[in-house]
C-alpha positions, 0 to 999 in steps of 0.5 A: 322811765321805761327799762326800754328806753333806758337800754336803748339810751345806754347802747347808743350812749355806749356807741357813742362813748367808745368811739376814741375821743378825748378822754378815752384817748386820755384813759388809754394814755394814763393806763399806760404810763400809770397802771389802771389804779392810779388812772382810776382818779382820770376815770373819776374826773371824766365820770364827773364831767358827766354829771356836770354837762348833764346838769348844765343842759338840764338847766339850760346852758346847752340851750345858751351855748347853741343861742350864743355865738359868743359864748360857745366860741368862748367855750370852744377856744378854751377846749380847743387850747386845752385839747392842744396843750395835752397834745403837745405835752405828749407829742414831747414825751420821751417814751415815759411808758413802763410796766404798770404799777412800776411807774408811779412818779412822783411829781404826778400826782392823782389830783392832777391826773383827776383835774386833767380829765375833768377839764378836758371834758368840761371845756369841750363845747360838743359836750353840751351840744350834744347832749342838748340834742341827745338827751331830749330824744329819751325824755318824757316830757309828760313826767317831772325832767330832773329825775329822768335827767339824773337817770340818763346821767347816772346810766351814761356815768357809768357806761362811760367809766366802763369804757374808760376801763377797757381803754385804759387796761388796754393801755396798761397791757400795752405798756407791758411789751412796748419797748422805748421806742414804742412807747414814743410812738404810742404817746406820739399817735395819743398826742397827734390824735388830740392834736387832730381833736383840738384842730376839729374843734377850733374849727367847729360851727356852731349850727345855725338857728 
């Protein structure tokens, strides 16, 4: 693939990316009750998903999800549950934000924080969709697929960690002047964006064919 196209698939991903979605808003909320190490496995779970939904479309399932009206309302149900699930829990919060590195707890540990991130992403049927639509526009169809494919995903794996960087030292650096009512309704304002998230996928169409 070209430097070109790489560049220009990597400013419109980072546009894309950096627009707050899912798992930024999950970046940002985990820099702020964590600290930037430990919302370092979030991150690595998001990137993962990456690979994950890129794979899939190389392979097809984006195609099936677009086909399938069965199928992509199940995917669909599943992120939106989950999308809510995550908004709720932080809408209950009761200010758990601190300086960062000062509150690691205990009974969160970085698997959890790893899965949530990684789950939030896979089960979100727009990611397929997505990608389905987006990631032919930078293909060469005269060239072997899966190389070009591993290309675009390591690219956007790595625009999308570095968002997800920003986001979640913004978060940690929030962390260190909010005080406990700030902190609630920094936590409330992430869950009733994903709440809102949740809502806008649950009632999502799948495109006509």
């Amino acid at each position: 693939m070209s430097e070109i196209t790489i560049l220009a698939f990597a400013f419109v991903a980072f546009i894309g990316i950096v627009t707050p979605g899912p798992t930024v808003l999950l970046a940002l909320t985990n820099g702020s009750r964590y600290g930037i190490k430990r919302a370092l496995a979030g991150m690595v779970g998001a990137v993962l998903s990456d690979f994950v939904l890129i794979g899939a479309v190389a392979l097809g399932l984006g195609a099936l999800l677009a086909a399938s009206e069965f199928w992509f309302t199940v995917v669909k149900w599943l992120g939106a549950g989950y999308l809510a699930f995550l908004g709720v829990m932080l809408l209950r919060s009761k200010g758990t934000l601190k300086v960062a590195g000062k509150h690691d707890s205990a009974d969160v540990t970085t698997t959890a924080i790893f899965l949530k991130s990684f789950l939030l992403a896979v089960t979100n049927p727009k990611g397929y969709l997505f990608f389905s639509a987006f990631l032919p526009q930078f293909i060469d169809l005269g060239l072997p697929q899966a190389p070009q494919y591993a290309a675009l995903a390591v690219v956007f794996a790595a625009v999308d960690f570095a968002v997800m960087l920003g986001y979640a030292m913004l978060g940690s650096q929030a962390a260190r002047f909010l005080k406990h009512a700030g902190a609630v309704w920094l936590e409330r304002i992430c869950g009733g964006a994903l709440l809102a998230l949740a809502g806008s996928l649950a009632v999502y169409r799948r495109a006509a064919n």
